[in-house]
C-alpha positions as a Markdown table, in Angstrom:
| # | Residue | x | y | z |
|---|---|---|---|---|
| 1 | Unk | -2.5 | 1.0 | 21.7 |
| 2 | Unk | -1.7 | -1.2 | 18.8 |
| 3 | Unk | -4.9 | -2.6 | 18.0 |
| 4 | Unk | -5.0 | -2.3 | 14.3 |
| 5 | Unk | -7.9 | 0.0 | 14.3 |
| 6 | Unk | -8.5 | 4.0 | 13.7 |
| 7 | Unk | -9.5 | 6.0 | 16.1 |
| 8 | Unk | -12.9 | 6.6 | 15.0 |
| 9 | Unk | -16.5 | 5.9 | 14.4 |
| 10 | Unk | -16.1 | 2.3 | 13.8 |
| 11 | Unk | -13.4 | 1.6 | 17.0 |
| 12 | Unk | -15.9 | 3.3 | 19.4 |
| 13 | Unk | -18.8 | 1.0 | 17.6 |
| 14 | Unk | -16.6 | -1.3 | 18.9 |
| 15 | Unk | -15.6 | -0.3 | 22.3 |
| 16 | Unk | -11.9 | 0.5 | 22.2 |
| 17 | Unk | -9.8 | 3.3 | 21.8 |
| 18 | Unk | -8.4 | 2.8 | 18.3 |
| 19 | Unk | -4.8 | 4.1 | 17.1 |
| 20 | Unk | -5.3 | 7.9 | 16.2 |
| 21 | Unk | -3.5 | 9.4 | 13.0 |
| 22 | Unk | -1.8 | 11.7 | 15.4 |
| 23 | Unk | 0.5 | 8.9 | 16.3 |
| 24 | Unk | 1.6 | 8.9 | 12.9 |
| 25 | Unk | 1.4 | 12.8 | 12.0 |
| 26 | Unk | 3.6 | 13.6 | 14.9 |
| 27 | Unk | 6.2 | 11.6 | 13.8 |
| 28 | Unk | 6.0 | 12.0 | 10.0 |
| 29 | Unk | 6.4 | 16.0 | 11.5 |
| 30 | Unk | 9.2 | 15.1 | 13.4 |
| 31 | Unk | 11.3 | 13.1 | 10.7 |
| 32 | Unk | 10.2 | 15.9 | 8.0 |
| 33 | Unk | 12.3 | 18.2 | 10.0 |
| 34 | Unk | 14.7 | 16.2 | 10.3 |
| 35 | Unk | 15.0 | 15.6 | 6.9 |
| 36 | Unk | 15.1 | 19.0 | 6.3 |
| 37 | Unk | 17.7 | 20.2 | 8.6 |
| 38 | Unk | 19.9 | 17.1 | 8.0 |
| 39 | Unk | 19.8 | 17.1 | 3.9 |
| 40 | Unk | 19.4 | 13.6 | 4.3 |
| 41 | Unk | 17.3 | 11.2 | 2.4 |
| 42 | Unk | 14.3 | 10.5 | 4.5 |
| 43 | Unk | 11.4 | 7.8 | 3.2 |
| 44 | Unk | 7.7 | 7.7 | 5.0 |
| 45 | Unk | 6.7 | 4.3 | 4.9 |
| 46 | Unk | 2.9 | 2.8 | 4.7 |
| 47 | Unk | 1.2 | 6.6 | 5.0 |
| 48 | Unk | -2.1 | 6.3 | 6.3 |
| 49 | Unk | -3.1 | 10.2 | 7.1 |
| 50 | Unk | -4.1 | 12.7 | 4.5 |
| 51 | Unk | -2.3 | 15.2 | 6.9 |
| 52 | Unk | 1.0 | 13.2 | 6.8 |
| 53 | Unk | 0.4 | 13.3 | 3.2 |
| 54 | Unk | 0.2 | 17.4 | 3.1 |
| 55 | Unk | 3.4 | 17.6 | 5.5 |
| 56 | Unk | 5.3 | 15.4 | 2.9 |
| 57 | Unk | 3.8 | 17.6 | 0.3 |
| 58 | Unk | 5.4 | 21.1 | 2.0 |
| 59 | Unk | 8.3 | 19.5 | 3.6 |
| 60 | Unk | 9.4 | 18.9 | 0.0 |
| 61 | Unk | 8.3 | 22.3 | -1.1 |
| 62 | Unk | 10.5 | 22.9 | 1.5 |
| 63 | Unk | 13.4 | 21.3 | -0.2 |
| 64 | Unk | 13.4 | 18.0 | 2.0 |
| 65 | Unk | 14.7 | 14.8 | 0.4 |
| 66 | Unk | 11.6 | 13.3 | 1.7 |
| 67 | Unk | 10.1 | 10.3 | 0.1 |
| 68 | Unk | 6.6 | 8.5 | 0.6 |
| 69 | Unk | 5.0 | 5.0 | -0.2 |
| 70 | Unk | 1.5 | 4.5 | 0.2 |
| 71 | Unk | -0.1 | 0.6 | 0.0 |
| 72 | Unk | -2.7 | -0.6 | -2.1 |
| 73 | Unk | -5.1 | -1.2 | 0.8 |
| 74 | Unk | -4.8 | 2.2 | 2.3 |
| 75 | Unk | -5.6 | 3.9 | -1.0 |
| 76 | Unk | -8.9 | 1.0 | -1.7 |
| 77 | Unk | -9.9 | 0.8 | 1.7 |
| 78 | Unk | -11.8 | 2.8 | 5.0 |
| 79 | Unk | -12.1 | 1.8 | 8.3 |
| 80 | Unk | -15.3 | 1.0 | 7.1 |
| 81 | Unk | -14.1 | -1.7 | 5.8 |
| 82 | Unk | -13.7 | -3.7 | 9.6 |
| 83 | Unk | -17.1 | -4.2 | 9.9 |
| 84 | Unk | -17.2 | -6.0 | 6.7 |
| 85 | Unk | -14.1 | -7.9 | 6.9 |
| 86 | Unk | -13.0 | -7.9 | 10.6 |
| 87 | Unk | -9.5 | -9.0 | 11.5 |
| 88 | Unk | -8.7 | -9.4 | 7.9 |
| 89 | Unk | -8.8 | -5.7 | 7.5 |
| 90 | Unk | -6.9 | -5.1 | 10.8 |
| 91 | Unk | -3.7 | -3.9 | 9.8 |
| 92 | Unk | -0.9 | -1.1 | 11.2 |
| 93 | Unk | -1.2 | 1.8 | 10.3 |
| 94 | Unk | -5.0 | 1.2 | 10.4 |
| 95 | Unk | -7.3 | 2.0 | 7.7 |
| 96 | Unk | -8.7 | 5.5 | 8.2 |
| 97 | Unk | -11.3 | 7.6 | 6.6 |
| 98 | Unk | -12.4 | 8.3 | 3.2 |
| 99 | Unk | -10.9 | 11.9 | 3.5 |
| 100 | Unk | -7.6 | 10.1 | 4.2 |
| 101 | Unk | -8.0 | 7.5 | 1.6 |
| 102 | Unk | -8.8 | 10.2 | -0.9 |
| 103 | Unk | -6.0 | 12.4 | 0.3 |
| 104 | Unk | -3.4 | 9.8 | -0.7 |
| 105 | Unk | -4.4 | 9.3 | -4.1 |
| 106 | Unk | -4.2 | 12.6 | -4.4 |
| 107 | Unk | -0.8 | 12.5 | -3.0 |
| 108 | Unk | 0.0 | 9.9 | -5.7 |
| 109 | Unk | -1.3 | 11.8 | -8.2 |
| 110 | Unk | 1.0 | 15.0 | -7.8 |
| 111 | Unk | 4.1 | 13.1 | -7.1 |
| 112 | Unk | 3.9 | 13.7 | -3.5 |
| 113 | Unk | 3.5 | 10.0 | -2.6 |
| 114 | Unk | 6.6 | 8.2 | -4.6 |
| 115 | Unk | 6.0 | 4.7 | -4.5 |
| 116 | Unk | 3.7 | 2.0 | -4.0 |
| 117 | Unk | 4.7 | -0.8 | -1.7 |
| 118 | Unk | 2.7 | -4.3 | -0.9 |
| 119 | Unk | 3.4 | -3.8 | 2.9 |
| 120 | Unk | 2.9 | -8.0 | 2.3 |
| 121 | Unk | 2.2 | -9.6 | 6.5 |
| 122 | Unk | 1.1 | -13.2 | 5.4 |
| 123 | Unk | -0.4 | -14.9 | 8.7 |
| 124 | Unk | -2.3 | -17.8 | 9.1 |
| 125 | Unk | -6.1 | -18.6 | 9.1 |
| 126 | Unk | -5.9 | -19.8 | 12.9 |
| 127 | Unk | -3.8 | -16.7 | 13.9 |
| 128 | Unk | -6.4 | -14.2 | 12.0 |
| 129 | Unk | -9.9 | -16.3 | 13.1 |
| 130 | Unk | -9.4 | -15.6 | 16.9 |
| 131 | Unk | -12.4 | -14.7 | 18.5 |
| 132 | Unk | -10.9 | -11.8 | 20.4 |
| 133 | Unk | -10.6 | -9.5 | 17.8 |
| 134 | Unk | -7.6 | -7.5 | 19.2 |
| 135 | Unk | -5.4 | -11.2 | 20.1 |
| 136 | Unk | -5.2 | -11.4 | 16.1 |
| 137 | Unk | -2.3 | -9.8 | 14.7 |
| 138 | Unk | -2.4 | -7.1 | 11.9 |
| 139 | Unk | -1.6 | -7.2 | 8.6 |
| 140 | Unk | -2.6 | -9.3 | 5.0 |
| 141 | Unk | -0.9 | -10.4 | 2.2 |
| 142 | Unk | -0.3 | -7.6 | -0.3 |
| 143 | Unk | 1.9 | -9.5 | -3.1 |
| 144 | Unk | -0.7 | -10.5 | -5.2 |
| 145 | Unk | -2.9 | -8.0 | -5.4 |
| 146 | Unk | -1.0 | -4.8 | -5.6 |
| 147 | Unk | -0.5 | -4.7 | -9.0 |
| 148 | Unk | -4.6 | -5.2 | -9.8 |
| 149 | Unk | -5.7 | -3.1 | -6.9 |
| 150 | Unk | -3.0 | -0.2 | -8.1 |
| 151 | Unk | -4.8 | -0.8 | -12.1 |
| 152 | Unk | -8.3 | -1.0 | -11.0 |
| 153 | Unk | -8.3 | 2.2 | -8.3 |
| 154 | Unk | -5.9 | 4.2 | -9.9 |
| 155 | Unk | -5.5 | 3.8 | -13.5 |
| 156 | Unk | -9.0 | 2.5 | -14.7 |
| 157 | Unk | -10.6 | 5.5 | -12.5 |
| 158 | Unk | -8.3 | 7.7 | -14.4 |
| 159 | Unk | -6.3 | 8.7 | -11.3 |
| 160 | Unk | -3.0 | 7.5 | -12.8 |
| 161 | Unk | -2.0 | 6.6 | -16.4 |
| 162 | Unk | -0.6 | 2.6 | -16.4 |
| 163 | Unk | 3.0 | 4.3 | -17.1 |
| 164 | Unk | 2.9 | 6.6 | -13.8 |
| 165 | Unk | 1.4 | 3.1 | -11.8 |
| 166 | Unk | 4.6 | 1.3 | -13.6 |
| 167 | Unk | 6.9 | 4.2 | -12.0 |
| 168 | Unk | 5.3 | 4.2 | -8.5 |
| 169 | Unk | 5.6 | 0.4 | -8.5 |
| 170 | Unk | 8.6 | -0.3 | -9.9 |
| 171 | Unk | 10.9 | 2.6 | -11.6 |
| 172 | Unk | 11.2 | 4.9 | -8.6 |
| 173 | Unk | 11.3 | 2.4 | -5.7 |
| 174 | Unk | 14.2 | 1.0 | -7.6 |
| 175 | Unk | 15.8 | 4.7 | -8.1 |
| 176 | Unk | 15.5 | 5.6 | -4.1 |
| 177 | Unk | 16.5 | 2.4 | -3.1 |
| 178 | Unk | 19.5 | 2.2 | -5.8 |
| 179 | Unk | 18.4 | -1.1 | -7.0 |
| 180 | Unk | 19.7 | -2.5 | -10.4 |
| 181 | Unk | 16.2 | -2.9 | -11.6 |
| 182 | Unk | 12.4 | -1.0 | -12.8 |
| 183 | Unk | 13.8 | -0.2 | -16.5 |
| 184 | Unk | 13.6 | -2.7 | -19.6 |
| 185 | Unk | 16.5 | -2.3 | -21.6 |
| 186 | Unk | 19.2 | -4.1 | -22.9 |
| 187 | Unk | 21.8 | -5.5 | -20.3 |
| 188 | Unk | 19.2 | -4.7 | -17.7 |
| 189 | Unk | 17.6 | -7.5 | -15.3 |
| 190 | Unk | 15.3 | -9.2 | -17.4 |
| 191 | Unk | 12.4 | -9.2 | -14.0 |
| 192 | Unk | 9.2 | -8.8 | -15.1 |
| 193 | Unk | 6.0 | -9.3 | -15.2 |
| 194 | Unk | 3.3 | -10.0 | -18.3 |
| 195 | Unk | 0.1 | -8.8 | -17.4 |
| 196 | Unk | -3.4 | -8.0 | -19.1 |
| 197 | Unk | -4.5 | -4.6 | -17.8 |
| 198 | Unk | -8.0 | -4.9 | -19.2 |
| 199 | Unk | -8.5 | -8.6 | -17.9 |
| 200 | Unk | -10.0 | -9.1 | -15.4 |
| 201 | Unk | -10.1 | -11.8 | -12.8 |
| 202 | Unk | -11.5 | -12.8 | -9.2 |
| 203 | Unk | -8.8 | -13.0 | -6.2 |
| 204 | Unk | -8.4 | -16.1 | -4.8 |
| 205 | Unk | -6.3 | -19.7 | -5.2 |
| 206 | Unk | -3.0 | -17.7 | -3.7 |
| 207 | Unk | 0.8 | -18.7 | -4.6 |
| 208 | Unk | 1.2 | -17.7 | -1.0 |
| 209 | Unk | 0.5 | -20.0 | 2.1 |
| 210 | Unk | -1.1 | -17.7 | 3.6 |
| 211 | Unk | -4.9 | -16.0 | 2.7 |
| 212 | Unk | -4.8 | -13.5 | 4.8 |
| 213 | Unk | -6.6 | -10.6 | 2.6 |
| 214 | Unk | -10.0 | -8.8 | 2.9 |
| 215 | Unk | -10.0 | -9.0 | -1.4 |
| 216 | Unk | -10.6 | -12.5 | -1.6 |
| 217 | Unk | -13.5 | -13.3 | -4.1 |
| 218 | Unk | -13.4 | -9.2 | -5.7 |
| 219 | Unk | -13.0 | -8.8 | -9.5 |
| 220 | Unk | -10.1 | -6.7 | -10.6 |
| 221 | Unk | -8.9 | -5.5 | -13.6 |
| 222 | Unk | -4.9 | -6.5 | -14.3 |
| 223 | Unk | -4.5 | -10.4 | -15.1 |
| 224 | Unk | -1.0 | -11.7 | -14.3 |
| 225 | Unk | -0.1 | -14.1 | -16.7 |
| 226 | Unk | 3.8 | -14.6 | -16.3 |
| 227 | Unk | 6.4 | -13.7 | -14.2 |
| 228 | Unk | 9.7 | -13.9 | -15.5 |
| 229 | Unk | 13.2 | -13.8 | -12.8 |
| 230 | Unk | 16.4 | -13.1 | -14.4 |
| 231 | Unk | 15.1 | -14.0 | -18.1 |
| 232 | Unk | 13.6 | -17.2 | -17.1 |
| 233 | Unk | 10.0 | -17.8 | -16.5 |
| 234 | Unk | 8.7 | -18.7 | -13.3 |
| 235 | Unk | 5.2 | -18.7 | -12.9 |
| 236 | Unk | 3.0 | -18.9 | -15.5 |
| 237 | Unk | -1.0 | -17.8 | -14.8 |
């Protein structure tokens, strides 16, 4: 059942049978392999499951070209975190436990986990706000936050140093997806972003039309204050 939910404490609060990690494990399992026995490059998108994150772990032991990306929400957030929030922290893969949550920044930490991805699903108030909890459809907005969540539960808790959050977020996506980008040098793309990593600031008044995002009204570290596309500047905070 896609319901947006773990399979846990909070989903049987609630009534339902919520989506188990082993719906993910089995198949992060099953494209490890075949990673493994194809030589092929294989990525693990949105990992949710501190075992998924121990089989990408020994798969590459293993000498798998297997990637991972983990989003900002699933390495800030528990399925705790439905009771507070409701259907804006309904999202799939679901939030899981702290064990899990804690197991990916591990996984980020040693490499295992490679890059850092917004998993952005912008939807509207109406569409989030239904009464029937499981007629909502998952997901939040990611863009605007990701760099501030990534600086404020990673780097400021001394989990990752603001270079290895720069390589997760920008440098290796751009190496396993052979994008011309995520380096400043000369000649280069000139796409980036000016930002304050000990300013803070409280999310809210979005660029995007939609507001779908349980972070609404927290204070993060990480004010944006440019963005600049192809050496011109866009947006100015």
């Amino acid at each position: 059942q896609n319901n947006g939910i773990n399979h846990g404490t909070v989903s049987e609060k609630l009534g339902v049978y919520g989506s188990p990690s082993i719906a993910e494990e089995s198949l992060v399992a099953r494209d490890c392999l075949l990673a493994l026995r194809s030589g092929a490059d294989v990525v693990i998108q949105h990992i949710s499951s501190g075992v998924s994150v121990e089989m990408v772990r020994t798969f590459k032991a293993l000498g798998a070209k297997i990637h991972a990306e983990a989003t900002p929400h699933h390495f800030t957030l528990t399925e705790e975190a439905v009771n507070t929030y409701g259907t804006y922290a309904k999202m799939n893969p679901p939030l899981r436990t702290e064990a899990d949550r804690l197991a990916i920044i591990e996984g980020l930490q040693d490499g295992t986990i490679d890059c850092i991805a917004t998993d952005h699903a912008p939807h509207s108030t109406e569409e989030k706000n239904k009464d029937d909890f499981f007629a909502a459809p998952s997901g939040i907005i990611g863009l605007e936050t990701a760099l501030a969540l990534g600086i404020t539960q990673l780097v400021k808790p001394g989990h990752l140093t603001l270079m290895q959050l720069m390589e997760k977020m920008s440098l290796n996506p751009a190496r396993l997806y052979h994008l011309d980008g995520g380096t400043i040098a000369e000649g280069r793309p000139a796409d980036l972003v000016l930002f304050h990593p000990d300013e803070t600031f409280v999310c809210g008044n979005y660029q995007s039309k939609a507001e779908n995002t349980p972070f609404t009204g927290w204070e993060l570290y990480g004010k944006v204050h440019a963005t600049i596309c192809g050496g011109k500047i866009v947006w100015r905070g």
